[in-house]
C-alpha positions as CSV (number, residue, x, y, z in Angstrom):
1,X,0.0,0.0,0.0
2,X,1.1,2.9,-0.7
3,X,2.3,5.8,1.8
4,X,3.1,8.2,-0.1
5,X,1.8,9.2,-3.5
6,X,3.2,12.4,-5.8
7,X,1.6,13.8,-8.5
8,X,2.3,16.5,-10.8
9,X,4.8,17.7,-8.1
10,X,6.3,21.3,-9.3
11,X,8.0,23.4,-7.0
12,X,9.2,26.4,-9.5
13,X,11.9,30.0,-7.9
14,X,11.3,32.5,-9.6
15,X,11.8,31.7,-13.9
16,X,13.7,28.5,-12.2
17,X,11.9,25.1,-12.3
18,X,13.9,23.3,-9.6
19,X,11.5,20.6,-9.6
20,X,9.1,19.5,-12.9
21,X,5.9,17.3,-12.7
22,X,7.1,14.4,-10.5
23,X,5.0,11.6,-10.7
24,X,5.9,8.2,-8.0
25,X,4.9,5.6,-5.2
26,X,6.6,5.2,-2.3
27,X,4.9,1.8,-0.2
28,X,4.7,1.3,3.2
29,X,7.7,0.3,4.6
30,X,10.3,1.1,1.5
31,X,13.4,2.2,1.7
32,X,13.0,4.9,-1.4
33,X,16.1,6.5,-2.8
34,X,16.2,9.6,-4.4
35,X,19.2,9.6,-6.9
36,X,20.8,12.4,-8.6
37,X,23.5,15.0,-9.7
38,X,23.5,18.6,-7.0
39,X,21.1,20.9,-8.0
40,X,19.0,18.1,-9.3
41,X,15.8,19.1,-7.1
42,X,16.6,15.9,-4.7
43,X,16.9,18.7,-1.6
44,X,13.3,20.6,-2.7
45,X,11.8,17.5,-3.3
46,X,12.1,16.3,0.4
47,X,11.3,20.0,1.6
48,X,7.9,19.9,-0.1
49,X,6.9,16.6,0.7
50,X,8.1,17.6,4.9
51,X,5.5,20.4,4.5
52,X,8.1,22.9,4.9
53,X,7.6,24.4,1.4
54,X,4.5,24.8,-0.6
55,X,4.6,23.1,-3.6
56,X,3.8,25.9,-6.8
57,X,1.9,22.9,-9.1
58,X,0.5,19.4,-8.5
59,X,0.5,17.9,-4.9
60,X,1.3,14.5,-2.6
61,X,-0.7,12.5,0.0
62,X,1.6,11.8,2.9
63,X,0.1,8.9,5.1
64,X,-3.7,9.8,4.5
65,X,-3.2,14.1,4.3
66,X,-2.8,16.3,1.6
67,X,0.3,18.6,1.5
68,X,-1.8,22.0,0.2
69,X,-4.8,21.2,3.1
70,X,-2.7,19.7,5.6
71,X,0.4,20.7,6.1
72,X,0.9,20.6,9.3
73,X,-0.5,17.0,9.5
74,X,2.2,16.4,7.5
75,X,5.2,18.2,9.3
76,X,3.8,15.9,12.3
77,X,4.2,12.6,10.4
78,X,7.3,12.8,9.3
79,X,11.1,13.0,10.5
80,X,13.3,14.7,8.5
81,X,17.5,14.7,8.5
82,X,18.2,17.8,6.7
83,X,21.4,17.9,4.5
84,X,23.0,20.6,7.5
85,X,21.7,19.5,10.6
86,X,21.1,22.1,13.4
87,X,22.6,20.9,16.5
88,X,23.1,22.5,19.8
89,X,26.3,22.0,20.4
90,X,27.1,24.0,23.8
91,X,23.9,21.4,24.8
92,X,24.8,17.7,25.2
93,X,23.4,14.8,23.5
94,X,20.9,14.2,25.9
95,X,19.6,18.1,26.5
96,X,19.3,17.9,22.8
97,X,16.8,14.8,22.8
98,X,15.0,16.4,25.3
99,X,14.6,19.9,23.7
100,X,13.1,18.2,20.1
101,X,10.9,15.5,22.4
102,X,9.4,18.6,24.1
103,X,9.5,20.1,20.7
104,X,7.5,17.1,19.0
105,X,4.8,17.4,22.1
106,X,6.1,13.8,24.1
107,X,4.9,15.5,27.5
108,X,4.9,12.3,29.2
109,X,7.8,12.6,31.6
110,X,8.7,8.8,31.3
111,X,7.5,8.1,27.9
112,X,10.3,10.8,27.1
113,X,12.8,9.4,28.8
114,X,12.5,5.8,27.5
115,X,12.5,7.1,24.4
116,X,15.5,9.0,24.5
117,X,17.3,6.4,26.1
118,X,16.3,3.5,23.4
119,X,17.3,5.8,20.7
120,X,20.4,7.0,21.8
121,X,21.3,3.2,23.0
122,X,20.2,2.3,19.2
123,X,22.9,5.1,17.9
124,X,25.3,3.7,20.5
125,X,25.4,7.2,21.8
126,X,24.2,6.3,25.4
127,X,27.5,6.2,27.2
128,X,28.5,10.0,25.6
129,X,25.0,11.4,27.0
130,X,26.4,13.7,29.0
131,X,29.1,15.5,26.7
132,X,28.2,18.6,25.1
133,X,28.0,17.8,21.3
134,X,31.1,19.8,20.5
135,X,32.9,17.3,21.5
136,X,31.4,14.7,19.4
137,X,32.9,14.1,16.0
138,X,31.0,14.6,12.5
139,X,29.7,10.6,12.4
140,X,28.5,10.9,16.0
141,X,26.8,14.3,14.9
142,X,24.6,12.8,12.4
143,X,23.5,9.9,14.1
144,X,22.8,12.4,16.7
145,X,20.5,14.4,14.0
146,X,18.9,11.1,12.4
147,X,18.3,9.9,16.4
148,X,16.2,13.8,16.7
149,X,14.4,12.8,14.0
150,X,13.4,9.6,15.2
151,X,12.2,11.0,18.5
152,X,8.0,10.9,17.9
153,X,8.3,7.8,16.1
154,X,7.2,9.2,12.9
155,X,6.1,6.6,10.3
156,X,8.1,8.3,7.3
157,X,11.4,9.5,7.9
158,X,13.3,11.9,5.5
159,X,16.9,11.9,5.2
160,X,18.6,14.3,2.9
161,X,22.4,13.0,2.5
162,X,22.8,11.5,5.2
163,X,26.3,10.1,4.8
164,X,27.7,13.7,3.4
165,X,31.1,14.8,4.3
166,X,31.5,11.8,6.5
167,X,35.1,9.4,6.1
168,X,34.5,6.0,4.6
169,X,34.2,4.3,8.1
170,X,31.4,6.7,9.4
171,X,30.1,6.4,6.2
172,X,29.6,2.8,6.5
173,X,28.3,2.9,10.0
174,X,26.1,5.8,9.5
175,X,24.8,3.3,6.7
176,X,24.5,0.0,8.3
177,X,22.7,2.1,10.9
178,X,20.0,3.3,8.6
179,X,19.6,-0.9,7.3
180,X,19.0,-1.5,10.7
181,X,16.5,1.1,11.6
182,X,14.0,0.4,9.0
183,X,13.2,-2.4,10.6
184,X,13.7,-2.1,14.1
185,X,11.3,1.4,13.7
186,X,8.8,-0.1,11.4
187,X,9.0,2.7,9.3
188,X,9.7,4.2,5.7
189,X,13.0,5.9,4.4
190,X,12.9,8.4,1.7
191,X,17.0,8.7,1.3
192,X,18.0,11.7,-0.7
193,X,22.0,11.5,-2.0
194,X,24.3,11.3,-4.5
195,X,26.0,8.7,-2.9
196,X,25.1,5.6,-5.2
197,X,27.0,3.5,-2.7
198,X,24.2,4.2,0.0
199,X,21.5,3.6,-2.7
200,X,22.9,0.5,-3.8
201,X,23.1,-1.0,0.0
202,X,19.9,0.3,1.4
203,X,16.9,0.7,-1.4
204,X,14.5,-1.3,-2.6
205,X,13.3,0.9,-5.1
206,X,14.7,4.5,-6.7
207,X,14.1,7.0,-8.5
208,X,17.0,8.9,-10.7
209,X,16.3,12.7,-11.2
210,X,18.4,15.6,-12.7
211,X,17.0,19.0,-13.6
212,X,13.5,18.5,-11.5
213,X,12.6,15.7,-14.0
214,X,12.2,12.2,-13.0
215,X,14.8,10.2,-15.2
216,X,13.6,6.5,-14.6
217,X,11.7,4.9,-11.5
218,X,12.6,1.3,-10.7
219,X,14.5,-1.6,-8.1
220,X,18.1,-1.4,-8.6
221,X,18.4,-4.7,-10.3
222,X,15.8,-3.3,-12.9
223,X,18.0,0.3,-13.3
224,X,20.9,-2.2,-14.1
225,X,19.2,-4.4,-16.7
226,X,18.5,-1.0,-18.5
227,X,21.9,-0.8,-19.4
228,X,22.9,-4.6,-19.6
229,X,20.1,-6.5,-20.7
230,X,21.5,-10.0,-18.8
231,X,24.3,-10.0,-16.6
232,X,27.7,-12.0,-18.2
233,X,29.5,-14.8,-16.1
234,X,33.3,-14.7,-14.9
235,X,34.7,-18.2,-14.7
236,X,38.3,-18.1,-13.0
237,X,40.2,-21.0,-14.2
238,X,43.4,-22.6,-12.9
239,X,45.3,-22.4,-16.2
240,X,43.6,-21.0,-19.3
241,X,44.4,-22.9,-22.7
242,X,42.6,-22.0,-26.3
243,X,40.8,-25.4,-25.9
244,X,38.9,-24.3,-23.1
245,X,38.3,-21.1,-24.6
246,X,36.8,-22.5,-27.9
247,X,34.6,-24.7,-25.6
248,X,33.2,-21.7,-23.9
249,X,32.4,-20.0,-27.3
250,X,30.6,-23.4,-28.8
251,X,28.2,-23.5,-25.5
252,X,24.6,-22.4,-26.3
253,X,23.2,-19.1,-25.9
254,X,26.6,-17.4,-25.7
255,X,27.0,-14.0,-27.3
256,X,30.4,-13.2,-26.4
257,X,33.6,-14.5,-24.8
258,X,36.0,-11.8,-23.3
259,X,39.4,-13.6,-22.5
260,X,41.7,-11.7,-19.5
261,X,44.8,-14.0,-19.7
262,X,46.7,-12.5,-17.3
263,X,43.9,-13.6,-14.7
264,X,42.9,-16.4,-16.3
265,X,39.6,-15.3,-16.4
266,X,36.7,-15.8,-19.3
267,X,33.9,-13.2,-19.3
268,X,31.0,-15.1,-20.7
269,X,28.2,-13.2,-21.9
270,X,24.6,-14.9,-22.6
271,X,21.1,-15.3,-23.3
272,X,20.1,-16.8,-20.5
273,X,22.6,-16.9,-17.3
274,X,20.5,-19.1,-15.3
275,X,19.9,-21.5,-17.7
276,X,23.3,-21.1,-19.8
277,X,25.9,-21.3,-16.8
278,X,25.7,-24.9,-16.0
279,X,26.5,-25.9,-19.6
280,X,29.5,-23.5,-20.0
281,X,30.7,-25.0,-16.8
282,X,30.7,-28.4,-18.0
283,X,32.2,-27.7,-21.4
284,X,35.4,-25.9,-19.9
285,X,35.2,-28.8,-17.4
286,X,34.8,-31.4,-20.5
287,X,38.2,-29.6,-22.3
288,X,40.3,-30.3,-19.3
289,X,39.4,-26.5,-17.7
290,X,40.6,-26.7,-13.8
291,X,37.4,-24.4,-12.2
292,X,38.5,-22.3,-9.3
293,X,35.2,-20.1,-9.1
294,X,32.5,-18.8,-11.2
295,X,30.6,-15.6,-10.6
296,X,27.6,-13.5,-12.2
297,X,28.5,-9.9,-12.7
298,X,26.3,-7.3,-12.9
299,X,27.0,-3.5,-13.7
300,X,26.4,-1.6,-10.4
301,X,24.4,1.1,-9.5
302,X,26.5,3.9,-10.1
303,X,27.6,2.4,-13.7
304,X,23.6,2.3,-14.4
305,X,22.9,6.1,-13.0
306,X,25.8,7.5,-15.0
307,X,24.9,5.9,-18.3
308,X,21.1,6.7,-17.2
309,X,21.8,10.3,-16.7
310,X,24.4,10.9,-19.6
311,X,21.5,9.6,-22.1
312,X,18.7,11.6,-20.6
313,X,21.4,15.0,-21.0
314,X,21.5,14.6,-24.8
């Protein structure tokens, strides 16, 4: 079912159209990614669809209300990471919680507090409670900010970039971090980035934008096929001879065999892979090929959006 549903979406500044007729589904309990270049209208996107900015065409149903009749409705919904996140740092981590809990109406004096204290233990931020977030570095800051905006246990939560200016291990914690709370919080992720890595890890469905227009809308297995039709095979071999080779290329369904000698490696591209990898196993086998692993490649994500986004600039 779905939770959120855009249509028409235009949000224009002036003679600028940062974002143009957006049209998508996001279900209940996706994590939704929203790919694309800066400036693509990722950023204004998520603002409109917070209820922070009014959109200037078309609309969106967020979890039952309207964005242009209930806005507000809205803003109470959701949780939103934006791309800078506001911090007070001369407050500590847990002054902070308790300002946005108070903030987000959690009156309830324990209610609060066990809240608090299961998010920041879920951020492994607990033990550092009591330190003023000046102290903390820029991963521990973000977690911080996405823990914030967990605080009212909103069903849809918002995060614009959340792994932005962060090293690669921060990165990857930041990330596994996000995995983790879409299930433990029942809840759905729109993730806003340009960080294919993060898109590739965490969604089960994206959209591609650049220039306020949607690009393409699909899994990320599907935005790969668009470029690659069937994924190819990579058998590693022990010792690569032109008999095995020619045994390879006689198989059925193959297209194309790509040798790396140096490697000893055949890239086997076919029809069918499912279907077609067996036999091409056994004829190497049958020509005296010594198997040491065989794997189906796929282009990634970020080889898909580039292509994807290169053809839609022409």
């Amino acid at each position: 079912m779905a939770i959120i549903e855009v249509e028409d979406l235009t949000k224009t500044f002036g003679s600028h159209i940062a974002v143009d007729h957006l049209n998508f589904k996001i279900e209940q309990g996706e994590v939704f990614g929203l790919l694309g270049p800066n400036g693509a209208g990722k950023t204004t996107t998520v603002r409109m669809l917070a209820g922070l900015i009014s959109p200037s065409k078309g609309t969106a149903i967020v979890k039952g209300y309207n964005l242009d009749k209930d806005s507000l409705k809205v803003r109470q919904t959701v949780g939103i990471l934006t791309e800078n996140p506001s911090l007070y740092e001369k407050l500590t981590a847990l002054e902070n919680m308790d300002f946005f809990a108070e903030a987000y109406g959690l009156s309830d004096p324990n209610e609060k507090q066990n809240r608090i204290q299961e998010l920041l233990e879920f951020f492994e931020l607990w033990t550092r409670r009591d330190d003023k977030v000046a102290t903390f570095s820029k991963g521990m800051k973000q977690k911080l900010a996405i823990a914030r905006a967990l605080v009212h246990k909103p069903p849809i939560i918002f995060l614009d970039e959340p792994t932005s200016g962060l090293d690669p291990e921060s990165s990857k914690e930041v990330r596994d971090l996000i995995a983790k709370l879409s299930q433990h919080e029942k809840s759905t992720v729109l993730l806003c980035t340009h960080h294919l890595e993060d898109a590739e890890k965490l969604c089960n469905k994206v959209m591609i934008i650049n220039k306020g227009r949607s690009v393409v809308v699909g899994t990320p297995d599907e935005l790969r096929d668009r470029i690659n039709g069937t994924p190819a095979v990579e058998v590693t071999l022990k010792k690569l001879t032109s008999s095995v080779v020619e045994a390879a290329k006689k198989a059925r369904n193959v297209t194309q065999v790509t040798v790396d000698e140096s490697s000893c490696k055949l890239l086997v591209t076919l029809d069918d892979v499912s279907s077609g990898t067996p036999e091409i196993v056994k004829r190497i086998v049958e020509a005296g090929g010594l198997v040491l692993s065989v794997v189906v490649v796929r282009p990634s994500l970020e080889e898909a959006y580039l292509k994807l986004i290169k053809e839609e600039q022409r």
